[in-house]
DRENDO-1510 file (C-alpha; in Angstrom, 1 decimal, always signed):
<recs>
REC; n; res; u; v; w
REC; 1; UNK; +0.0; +0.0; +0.0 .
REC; 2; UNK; +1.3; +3.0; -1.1 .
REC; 3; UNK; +1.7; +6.7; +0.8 .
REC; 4; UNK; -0.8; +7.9; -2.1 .
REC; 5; UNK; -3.6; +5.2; -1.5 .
REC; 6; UNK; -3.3; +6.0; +2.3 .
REC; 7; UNK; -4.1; +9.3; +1.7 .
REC; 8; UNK; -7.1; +8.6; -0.7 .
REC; 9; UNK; -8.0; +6.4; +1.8 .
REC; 10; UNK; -8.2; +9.3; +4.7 .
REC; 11; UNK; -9.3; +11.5; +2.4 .
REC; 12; UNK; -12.8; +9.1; +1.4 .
REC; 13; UNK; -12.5; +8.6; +5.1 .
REC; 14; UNK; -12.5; +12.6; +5.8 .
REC; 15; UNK; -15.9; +12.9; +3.5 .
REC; 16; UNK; -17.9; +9.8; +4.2 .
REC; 17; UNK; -17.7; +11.1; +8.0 .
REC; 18; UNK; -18.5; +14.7; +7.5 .
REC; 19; UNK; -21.6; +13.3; +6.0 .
REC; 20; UNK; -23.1; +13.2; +9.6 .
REC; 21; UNK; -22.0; +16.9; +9.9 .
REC; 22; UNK; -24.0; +18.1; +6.9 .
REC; 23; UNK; -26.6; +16.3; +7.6 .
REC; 24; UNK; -27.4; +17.6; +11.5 .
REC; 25; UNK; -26.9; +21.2; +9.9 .
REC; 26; UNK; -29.2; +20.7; +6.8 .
REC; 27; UNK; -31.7; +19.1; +9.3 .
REC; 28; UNK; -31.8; +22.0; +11.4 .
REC; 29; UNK; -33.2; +24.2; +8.6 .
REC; 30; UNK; -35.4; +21.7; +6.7 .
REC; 31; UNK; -37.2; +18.4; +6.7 .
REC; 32; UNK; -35.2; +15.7; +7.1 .
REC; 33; UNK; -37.0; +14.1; +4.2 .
REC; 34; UNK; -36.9; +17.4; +2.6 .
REC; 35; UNK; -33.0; +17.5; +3.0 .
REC; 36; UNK; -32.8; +13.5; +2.1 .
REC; 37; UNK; -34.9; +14.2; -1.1 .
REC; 38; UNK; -32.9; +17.1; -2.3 .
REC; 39; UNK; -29.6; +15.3; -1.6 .
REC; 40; UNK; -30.5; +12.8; -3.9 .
REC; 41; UNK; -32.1; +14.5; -6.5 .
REC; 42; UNK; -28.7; +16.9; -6.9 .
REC; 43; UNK; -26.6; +13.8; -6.2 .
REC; 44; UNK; -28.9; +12.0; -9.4 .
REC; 45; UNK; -28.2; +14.5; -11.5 .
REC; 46; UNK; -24.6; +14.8; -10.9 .
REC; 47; UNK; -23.9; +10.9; -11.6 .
REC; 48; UNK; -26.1; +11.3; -14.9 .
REC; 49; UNK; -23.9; +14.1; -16.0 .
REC; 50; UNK; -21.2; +12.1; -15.8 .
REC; 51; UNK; -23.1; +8.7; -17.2 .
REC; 52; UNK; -23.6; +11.1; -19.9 .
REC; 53; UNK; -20.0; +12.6; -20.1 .
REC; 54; UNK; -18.6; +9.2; -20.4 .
REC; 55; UNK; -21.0; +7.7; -22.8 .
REC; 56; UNK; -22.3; +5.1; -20.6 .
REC; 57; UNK; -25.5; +3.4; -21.7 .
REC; 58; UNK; -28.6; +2.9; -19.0 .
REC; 59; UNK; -30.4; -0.1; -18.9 .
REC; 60; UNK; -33.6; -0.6; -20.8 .
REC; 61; UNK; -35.6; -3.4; -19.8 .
REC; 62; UNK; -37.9; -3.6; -17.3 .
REC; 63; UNK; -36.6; -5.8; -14.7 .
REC; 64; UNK; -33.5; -3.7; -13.6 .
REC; 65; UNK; -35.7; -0.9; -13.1 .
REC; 66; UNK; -37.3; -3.0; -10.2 .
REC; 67; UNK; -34.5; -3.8; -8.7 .
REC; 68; UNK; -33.3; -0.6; -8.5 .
REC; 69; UNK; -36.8; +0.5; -7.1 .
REC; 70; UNK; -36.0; -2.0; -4.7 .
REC; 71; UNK; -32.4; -0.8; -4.0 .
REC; 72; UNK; -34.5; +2.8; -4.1 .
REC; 73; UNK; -36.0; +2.2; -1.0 .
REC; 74; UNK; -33.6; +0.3; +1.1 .
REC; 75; UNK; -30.5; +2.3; +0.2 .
REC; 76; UNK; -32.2; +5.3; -0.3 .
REC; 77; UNK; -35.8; +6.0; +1.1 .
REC; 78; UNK; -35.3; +4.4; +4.7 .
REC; 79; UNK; -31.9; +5.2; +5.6 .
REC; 80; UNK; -31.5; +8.8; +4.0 .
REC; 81; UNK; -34.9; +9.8; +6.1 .
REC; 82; UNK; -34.3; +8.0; +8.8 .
REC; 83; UNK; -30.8; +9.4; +9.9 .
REC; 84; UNK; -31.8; +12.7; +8.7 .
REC; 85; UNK; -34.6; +12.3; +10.9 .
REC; 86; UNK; -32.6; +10.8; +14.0 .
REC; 87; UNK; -30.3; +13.4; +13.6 .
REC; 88; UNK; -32.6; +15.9; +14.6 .
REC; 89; UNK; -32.5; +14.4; +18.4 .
REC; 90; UNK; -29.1; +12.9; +18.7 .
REC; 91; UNK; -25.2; +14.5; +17.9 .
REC; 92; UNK; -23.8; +13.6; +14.7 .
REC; 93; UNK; -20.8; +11.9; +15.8 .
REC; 94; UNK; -23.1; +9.3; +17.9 .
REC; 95; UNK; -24.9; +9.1; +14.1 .
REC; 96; UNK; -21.7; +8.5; +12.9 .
REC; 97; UNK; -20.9; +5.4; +15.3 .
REC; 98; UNK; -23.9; +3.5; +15.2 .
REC; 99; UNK; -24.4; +3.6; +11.5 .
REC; 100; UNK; -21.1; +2.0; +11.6 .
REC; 101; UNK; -23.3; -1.2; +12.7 .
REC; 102; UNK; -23.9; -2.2; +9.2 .
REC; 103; UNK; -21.6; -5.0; +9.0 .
REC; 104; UNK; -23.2; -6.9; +12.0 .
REC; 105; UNK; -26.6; -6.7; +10.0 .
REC; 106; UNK; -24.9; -7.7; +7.1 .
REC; 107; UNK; -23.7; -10.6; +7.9 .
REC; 108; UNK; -26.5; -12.4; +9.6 .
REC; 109; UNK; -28.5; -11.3; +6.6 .
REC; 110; UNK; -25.7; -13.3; +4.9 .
REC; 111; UNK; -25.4; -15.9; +7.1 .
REC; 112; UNK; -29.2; -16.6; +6.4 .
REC; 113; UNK; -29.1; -16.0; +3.0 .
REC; 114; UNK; -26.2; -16.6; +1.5 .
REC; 115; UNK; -25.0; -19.4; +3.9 .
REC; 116; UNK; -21.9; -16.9; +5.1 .
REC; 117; UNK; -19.5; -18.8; +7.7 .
REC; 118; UNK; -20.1; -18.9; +11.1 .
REC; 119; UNK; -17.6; -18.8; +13.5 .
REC; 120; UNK; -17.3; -18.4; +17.4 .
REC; 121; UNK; -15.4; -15.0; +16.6 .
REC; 122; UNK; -17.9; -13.8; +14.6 .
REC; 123; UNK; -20.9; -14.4; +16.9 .
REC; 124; UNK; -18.3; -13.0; +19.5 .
REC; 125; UNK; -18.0; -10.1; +17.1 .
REC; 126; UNK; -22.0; -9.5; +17.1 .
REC; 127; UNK; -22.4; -10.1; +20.6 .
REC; 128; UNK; -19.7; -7.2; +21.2 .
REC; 129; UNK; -21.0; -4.8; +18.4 .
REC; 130; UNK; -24.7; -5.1; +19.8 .
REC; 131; UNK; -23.5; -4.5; +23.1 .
REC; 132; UNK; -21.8; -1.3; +22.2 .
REC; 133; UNK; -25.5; -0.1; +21.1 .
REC; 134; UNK; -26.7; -1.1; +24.3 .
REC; 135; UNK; -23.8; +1.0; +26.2 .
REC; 136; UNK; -25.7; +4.4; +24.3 .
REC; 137; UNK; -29.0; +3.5; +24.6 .
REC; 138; UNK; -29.5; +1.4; +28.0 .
REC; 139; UNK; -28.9; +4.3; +30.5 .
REC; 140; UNK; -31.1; +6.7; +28.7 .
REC; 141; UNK; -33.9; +3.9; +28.7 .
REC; 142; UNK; -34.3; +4.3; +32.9 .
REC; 143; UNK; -36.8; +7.8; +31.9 .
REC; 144; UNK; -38.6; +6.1; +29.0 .
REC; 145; UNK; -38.6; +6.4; +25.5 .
REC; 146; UNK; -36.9; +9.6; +25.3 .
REC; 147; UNK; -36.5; +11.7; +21.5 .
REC; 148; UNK; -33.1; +11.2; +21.8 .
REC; 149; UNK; -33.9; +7.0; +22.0 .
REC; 150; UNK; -35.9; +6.8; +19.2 .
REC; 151; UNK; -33.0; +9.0; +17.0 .
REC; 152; UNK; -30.5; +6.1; +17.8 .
REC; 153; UNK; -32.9; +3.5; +17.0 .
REC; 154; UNK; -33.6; +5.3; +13.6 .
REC; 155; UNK; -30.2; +4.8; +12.8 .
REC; 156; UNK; -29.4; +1.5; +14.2 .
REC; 157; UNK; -32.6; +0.7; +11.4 .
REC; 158; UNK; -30.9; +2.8; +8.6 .
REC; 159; UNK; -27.9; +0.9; +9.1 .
REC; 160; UNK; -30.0; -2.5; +8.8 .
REC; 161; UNK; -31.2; -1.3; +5.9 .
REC; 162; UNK; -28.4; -0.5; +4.2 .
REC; 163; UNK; -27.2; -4.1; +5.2 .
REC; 164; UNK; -30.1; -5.5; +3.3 .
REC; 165; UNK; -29.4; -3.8; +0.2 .
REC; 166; UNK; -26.1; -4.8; +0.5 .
REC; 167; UNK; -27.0; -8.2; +0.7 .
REC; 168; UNK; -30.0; -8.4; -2.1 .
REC; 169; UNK; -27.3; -5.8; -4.4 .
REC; 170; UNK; -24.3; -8.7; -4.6 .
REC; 171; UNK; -27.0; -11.6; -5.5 .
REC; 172; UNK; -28.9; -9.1; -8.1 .
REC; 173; UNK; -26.7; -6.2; -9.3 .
REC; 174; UNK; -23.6; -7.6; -10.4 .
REC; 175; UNK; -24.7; -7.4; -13.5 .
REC; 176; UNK; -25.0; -3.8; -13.5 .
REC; 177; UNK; -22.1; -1.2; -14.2 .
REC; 178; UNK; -21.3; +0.7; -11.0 .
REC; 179; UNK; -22.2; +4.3; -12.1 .
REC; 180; UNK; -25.6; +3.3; -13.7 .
REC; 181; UNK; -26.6; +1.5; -10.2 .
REC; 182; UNK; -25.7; +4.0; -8.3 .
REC; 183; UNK; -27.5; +6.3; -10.7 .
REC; 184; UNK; -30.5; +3.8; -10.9 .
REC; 185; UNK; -30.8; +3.6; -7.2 .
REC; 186; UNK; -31.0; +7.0; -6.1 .
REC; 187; UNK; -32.9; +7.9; -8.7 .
REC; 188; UNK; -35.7; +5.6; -8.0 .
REC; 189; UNK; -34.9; +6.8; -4.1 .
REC; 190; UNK; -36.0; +10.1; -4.9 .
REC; 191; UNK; -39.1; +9.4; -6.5 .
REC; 192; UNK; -40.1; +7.6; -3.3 .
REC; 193; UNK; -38.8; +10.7; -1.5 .
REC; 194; UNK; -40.8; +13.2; -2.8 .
REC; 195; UNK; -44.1; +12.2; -1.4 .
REC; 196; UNK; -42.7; +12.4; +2.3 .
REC; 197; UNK; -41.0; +15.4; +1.7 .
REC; 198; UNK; -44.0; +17.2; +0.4 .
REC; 199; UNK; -46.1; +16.3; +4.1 .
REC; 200; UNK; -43.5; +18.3; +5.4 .
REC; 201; UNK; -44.4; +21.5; +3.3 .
REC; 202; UNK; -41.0; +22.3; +2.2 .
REC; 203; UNK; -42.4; +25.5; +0.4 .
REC; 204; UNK; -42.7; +27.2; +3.7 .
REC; 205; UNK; -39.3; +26.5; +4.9 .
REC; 206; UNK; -36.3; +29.1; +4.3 .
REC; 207; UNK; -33.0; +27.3; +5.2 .
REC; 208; UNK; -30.0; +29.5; +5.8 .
REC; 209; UNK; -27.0; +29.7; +3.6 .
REC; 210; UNK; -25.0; +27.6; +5.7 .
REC; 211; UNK; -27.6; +24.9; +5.3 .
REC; 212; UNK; -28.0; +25.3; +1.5 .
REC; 213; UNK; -23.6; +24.7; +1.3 .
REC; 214; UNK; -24.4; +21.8; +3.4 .
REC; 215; UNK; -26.3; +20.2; +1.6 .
REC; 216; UNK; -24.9; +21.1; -1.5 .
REC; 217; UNK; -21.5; +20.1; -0.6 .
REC; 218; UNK; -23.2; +16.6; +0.8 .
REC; 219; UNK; -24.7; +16.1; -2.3 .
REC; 220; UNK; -21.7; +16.6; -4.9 .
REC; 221; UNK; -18.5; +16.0; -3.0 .
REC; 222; UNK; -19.9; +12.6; -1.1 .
REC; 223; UNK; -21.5; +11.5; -3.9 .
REC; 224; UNK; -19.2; +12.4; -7.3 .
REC; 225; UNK; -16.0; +13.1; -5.2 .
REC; 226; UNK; -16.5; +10.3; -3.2 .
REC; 227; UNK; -17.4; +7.5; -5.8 .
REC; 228; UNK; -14.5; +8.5; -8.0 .
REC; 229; UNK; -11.7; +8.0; -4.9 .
REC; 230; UNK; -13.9; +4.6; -3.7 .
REC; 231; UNK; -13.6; +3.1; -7.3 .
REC; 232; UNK; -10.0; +4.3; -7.5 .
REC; 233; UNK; -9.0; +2.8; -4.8 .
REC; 234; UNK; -10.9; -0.6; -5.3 .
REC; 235; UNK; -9.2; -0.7; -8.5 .
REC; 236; UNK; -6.0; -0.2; -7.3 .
REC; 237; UNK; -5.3; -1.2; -4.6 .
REC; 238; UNK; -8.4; -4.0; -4.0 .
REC; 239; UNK; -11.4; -4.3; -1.8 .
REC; 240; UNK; -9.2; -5.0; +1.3 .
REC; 241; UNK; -7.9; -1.6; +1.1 .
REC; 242; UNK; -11.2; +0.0; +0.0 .
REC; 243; UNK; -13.1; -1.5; +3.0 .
REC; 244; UNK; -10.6; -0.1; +5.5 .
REC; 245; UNK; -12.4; +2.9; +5.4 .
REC; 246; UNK; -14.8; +1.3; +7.6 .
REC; 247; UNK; -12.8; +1.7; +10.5 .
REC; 248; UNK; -11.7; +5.7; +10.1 .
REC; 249; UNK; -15.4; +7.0; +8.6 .
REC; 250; UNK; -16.5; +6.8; +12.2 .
REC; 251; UNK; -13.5; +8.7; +14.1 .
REC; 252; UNK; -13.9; +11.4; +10.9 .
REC; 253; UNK; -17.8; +11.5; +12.1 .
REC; 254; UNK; -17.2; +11.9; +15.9 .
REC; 255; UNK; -14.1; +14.4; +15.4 .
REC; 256; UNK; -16.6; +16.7; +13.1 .
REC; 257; UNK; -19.1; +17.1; +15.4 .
REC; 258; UNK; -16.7; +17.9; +18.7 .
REC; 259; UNK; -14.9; +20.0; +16.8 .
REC; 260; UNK; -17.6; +22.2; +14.9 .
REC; 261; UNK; -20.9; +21.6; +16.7 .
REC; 262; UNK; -19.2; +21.6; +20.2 .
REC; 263; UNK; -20.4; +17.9; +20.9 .
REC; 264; UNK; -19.6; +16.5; +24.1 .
REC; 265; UNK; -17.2; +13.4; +24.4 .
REC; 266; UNK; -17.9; +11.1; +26.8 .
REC; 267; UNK; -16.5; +7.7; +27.9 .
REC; 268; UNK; -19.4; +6.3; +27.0 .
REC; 269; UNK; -19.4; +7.0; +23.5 .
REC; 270; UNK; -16.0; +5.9; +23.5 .
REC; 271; UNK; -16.7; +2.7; +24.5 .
REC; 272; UNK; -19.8; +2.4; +22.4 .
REC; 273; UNK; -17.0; +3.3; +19.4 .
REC; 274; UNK; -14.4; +0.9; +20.5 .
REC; 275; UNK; -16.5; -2.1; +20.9 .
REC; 276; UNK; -18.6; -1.4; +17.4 .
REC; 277; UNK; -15.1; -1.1; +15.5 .
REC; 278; UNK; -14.0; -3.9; +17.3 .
REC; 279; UNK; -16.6; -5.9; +16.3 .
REC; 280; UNK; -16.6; -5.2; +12.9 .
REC; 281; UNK; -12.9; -6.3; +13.2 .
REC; 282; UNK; -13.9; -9.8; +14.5 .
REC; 283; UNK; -16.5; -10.3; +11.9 .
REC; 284; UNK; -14.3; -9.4; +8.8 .
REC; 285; UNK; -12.9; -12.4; +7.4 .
REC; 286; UNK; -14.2; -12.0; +3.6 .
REC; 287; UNK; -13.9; -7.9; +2.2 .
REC; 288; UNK; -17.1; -7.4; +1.0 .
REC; 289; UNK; -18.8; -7.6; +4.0 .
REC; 290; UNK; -17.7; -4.8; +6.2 .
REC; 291; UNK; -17.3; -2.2; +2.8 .
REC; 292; UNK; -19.8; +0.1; +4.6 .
REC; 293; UNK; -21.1; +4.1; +3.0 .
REC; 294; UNK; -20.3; +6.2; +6.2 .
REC; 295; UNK; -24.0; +6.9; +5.8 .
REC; 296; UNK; -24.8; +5.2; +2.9 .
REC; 297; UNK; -24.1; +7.6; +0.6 .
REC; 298; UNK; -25.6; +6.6; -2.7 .
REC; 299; UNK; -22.4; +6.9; -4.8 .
REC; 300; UNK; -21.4; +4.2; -3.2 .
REC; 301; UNK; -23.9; +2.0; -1.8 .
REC; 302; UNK; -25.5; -0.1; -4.2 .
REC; 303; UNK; -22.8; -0.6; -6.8 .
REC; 304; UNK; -22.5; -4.0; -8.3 .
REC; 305; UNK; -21.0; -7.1; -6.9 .
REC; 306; UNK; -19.8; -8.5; -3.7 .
REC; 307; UNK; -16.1; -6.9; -4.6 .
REC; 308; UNK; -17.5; -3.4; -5.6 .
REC; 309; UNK; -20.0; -3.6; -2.8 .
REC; 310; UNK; -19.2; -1.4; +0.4 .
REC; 311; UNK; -21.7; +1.8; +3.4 .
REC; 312; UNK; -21.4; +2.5; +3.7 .
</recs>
């Protein structure tokens, strides 16, 4: 590994984890399904541009469409909105952490599906990276079901959800040329977007600047930036290498939000980071199955096969 591919690898790193800064300011302005919809709809039309630019063909029959509507709403519709939406009662950095999570639900969906290998380290692996969420969620739990509870859970379900398009993406999309899935995907995401974004009136909203750069930069530097260095990188220098970033989106995430939103570190969040990165760790014994989107972004989340398959 090369000085150059470690610093595309922190620099991927650097932008998958802002992703949970951008989106806690964007939310704070519009509807998180508002902000998720517009994301995608710029991030769309970036990746068509360059489909366009290159001369890449999209597909034209009728079942790849479905399975991008499929991809659409599990890579798309439910984990956009929902950490969009959690991130309106929880900091970004703790966002950040349990969205690394995806892995676990990866590979029991693989396990079940695909008859992945289980091991003892592995279930050792789940049991620790589960018990992480429980180290953020159980104290609060003692006064109820607190906003702040139901923002973790949110995620913890974006994450599963990115997991399971993960999953369905390697057995249905390999097929598929990287850009046009990624283009197929969010593209069918956004259509499914739009009606949830217009219950939250977005024509009455007036978002700051600062929000509008947010989710502008969101949109074209994690999606075109961001796919461009991922590819790069999986081409030279493998899916090993690529799915490292797995490990450094997260510290990105957390270092963000102490260092421009003024979020509080606490040893709890600590340990809930160290034992979900070490848990991912444990379970990683084939690449593909820990290549996460630091929120999913869609550039690179539902790209083709189990080697060019990340969250990732």
């Amino acid at each position: 590994m090369s000085f150059r591919h470690i610093g595309l690898l922190l620099l991927l790193a650097a932008i998958w984890g802002a992703s949970f800064l951008f989106i806690k300011i964007g939310v704070s302005a519009m509807g998180p399904f508002t902000f998720a919809m517009l994301r995608v709809l710029i991030g769309s039309l970036v990746l068509l541009a360059v489909i366009l630019i290159t001369k890449q063909s999209l597909p034209h029959d009728r079942r790849t469409w479905w399975l991008f509507a499929f991809m659409g709403v599990f890579n798309a519709l439910i984990p956009f909105g929902l950490i969009a939406w959690g991130e309106q009662s929880i900091p970004s950095g703790l966002a950040a952490i349990l969205n690394a999570t995806m892995p676990l639900f990866t590979f029991i969906l693989a396990a079940i599906f695909d008859h992945e290998r289980i091991t003892v380290k592995r279930i050792l692996g789940l049991v620790i990276g589960f018990g992480g969420i429980l180290i953020i969620t159980l104290p609060k739990l003692s006064g109820g079901f607190e906003a702040s509870i139901w923002g973790e859970l949110a995620v913890v379900v974006a994450a599963a959800s990115y997991a399971v398009a993960t999953v369905f993406a390697r057995r249905n999309l390999h097929h598929v040329n990287p850009m046009t899935a990624s283009f197929g995907q969010i593209a069918m995401g956004f259509l499914f977007l739009v009606p949830f974004s217009l219950s939250e009136r977005p024509w009455t909203m007036h978002p700051s600047l600062i929000a509008i750069i947010a989710l502008l930069v969101l949109s074209v530097v994690g999606t075109a930036l961001a796919y461009l260095i991922y590819y790069r990188l999986l081409q030279e220098g493998g899916a090993t290498l690529a799915s490292s970033v797995t490990f450094i989106t997260p510290l990105f995430g957390v270092f963000y939000g102490f260092l421009f939103l003024s979020e509080q570190m606490s040893w709890t969040l600590l340990a809930a980071l160290i034992c979900i990165l070490g848990s991912v760790l444990l379970i990683r014994s084939t690449p593909h199955l820990v290549k996460i989107p630091g929120d999913g972004d869609p550039a690179r989340a539902g790209s083709s096969s189990g080697t060019h398959k990340h969250s990732r």
